[in-house]
Biotite code that builds the C-alpha atoms (Angstrom):
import biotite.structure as struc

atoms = struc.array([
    struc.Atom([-24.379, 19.765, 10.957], chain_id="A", res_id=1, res_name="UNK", atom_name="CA", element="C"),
    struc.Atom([-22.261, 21.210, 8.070], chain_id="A", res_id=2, res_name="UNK", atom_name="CA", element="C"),
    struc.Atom([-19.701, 18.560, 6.213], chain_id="A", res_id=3, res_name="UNK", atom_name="CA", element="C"),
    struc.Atom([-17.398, 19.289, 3.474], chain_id="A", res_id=4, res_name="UNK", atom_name="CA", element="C"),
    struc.Atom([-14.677, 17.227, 2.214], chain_id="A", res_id=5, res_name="UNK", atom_name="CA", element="C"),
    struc.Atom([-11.160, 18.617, 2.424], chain_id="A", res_id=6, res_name="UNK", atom_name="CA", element="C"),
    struc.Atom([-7.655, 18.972, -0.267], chain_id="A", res_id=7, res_name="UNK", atom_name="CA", element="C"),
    struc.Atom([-6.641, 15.447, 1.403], chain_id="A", res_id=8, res_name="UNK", atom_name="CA", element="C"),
    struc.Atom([-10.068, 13.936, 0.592], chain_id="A", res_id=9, res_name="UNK", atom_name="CA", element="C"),
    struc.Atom([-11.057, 13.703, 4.657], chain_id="A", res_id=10, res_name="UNK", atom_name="CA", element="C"),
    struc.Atom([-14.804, 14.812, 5.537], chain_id="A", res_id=11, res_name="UNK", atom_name="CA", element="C"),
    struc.Atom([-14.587, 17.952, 8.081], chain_id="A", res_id=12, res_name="UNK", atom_name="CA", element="C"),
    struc.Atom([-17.940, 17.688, 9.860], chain_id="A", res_id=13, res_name="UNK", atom_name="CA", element="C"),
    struc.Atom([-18.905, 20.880, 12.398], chain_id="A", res_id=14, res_name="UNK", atom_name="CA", element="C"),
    struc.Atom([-22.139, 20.888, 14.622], chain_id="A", res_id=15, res_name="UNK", atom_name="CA", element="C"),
    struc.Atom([-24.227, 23.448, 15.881], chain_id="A", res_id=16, res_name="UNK", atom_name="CA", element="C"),
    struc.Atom([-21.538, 23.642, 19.199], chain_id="A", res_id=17, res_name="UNK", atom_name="CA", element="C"),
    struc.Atom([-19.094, 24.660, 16.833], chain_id="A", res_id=18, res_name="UNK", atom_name="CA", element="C"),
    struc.Atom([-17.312, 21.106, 17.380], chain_id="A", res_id=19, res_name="UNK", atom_name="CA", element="C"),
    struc.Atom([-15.439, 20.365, 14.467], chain_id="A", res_id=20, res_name="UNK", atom_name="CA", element="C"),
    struc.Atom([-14.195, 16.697, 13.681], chain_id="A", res_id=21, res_name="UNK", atom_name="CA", element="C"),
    struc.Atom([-12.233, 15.237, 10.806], chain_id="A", res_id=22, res_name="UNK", atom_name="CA", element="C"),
    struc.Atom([-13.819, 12.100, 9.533], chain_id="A", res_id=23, res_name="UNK", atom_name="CA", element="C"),
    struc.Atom([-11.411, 8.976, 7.697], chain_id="A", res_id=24, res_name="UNK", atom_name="CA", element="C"),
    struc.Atom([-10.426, 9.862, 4.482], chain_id="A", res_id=25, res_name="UNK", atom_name="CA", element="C"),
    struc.Atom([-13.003, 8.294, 2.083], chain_id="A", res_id=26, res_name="UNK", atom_name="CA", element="C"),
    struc.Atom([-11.682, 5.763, -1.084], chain_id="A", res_id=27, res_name="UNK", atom_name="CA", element="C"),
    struc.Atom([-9.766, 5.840, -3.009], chain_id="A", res_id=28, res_name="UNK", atom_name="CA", element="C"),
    struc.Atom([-7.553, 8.290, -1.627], chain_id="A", res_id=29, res_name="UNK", atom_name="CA", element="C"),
    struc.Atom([-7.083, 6.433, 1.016], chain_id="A", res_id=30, res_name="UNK", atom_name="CA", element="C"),
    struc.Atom([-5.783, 3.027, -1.204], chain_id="A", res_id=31, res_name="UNK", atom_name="CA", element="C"),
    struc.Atom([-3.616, 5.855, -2.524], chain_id="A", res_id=32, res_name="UNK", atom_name="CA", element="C"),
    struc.Atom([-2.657, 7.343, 0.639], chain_id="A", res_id=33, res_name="UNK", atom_name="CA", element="C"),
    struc.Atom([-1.571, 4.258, 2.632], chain_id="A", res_id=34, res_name="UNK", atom_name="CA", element="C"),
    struc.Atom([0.615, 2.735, -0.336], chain_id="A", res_id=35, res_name="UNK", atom_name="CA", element="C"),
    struc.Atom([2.620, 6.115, -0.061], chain_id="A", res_id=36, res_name="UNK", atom_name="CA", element="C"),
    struc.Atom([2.789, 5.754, 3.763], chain_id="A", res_id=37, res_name="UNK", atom_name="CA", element="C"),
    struc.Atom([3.913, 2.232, 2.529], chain_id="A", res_id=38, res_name="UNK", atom_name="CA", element="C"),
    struc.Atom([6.480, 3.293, 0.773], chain_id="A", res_id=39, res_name="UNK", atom_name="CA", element="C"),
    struc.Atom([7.742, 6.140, 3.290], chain_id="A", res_id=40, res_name="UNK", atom_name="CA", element="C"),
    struc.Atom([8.562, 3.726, 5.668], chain_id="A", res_id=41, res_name="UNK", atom_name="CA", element="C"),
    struc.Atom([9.966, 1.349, 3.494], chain_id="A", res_id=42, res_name="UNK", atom_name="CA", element="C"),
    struc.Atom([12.003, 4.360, 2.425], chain_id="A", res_id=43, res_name="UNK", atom_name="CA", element="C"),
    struc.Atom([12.740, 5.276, 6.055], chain_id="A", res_id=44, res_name="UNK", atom_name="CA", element="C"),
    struc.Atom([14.152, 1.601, 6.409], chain_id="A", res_id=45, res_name="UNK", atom_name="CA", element="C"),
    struc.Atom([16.273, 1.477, 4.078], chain_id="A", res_id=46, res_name="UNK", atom_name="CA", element="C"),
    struc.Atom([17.707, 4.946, 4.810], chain_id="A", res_id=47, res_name="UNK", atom_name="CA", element="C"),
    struc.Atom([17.975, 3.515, 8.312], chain_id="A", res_id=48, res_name="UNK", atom_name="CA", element="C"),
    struc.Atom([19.850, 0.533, 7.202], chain_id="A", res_id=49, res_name="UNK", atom_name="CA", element="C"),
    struc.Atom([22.530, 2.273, 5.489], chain_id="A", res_id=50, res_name="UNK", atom_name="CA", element="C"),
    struc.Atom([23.073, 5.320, 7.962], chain_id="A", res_id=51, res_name="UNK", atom_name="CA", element="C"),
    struc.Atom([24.176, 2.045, 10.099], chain_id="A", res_id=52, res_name="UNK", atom_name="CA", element="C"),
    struc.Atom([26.223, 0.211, 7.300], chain_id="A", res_id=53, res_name="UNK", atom_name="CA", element="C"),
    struc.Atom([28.378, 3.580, 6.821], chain_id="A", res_id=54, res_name="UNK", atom_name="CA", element="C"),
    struc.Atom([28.527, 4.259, 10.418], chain_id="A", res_id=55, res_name="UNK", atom_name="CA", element="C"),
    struc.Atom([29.816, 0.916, 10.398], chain_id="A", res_id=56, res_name="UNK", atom_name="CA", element="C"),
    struc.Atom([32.760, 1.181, 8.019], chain_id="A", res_id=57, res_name="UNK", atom_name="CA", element="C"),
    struc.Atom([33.706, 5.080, 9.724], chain_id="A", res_id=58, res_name="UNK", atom_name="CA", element="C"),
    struc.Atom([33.733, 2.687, 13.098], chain_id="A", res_id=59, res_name="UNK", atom_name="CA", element="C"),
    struc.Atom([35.260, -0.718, 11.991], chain_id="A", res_id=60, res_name="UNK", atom_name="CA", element="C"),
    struc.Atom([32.371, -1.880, 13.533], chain_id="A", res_id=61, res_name="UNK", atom_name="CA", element="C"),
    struc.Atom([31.690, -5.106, 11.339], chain_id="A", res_id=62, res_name="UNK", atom_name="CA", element="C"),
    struc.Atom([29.026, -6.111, 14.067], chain_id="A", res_id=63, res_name="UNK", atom_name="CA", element="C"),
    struc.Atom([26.117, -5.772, 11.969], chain_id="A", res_id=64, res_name="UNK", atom_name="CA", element="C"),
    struc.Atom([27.805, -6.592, 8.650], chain_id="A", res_id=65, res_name="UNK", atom_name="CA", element="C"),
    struc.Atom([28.054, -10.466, 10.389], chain_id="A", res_id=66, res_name="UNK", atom_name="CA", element="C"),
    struc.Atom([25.211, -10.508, 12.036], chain_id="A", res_id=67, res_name="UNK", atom_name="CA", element="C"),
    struc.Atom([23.445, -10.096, 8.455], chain_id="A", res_id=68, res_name="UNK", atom_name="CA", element="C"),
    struc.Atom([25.937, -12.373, 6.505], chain_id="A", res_id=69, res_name="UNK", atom_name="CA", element="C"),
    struc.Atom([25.396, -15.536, 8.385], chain_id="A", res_id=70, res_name="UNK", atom_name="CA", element="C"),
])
């Protein structure tokens, strides 16, 4: 079985079939990895939230705005 480890630190393994896998990145990449996934959807959330604020104040929609506030 040949192995070598990959730009995003992941172990690409391929037997003798020619079946190739990709193994679980190995640490600490992956510490590093899943705080910036983390962060993306923390990002994503926020982005989220204030798409719907602004659609909000186009709309006159303060549905959302009190829902928060109390």
């Amino acid at each position: 079985m040949n192995t070598h480890i990959n730009k995003r630190g992941q172990i690409v393994y391929e037997n003798e079939n020619g079946d190739i896998g990709i193994a679980r990145p190995q640490e600490p990449f992956h510490q590093e990895k899943h705080g910036i996934v983390q962060d993306i959807k923390e990002g994503v959330q926020d982005v989220k939230e204030g798409i719907i604020n602004l659609a909000d104040k186009i709309t006159g929609n303060d549905h959302h705005h009190s829902q928060s506030d109390h």
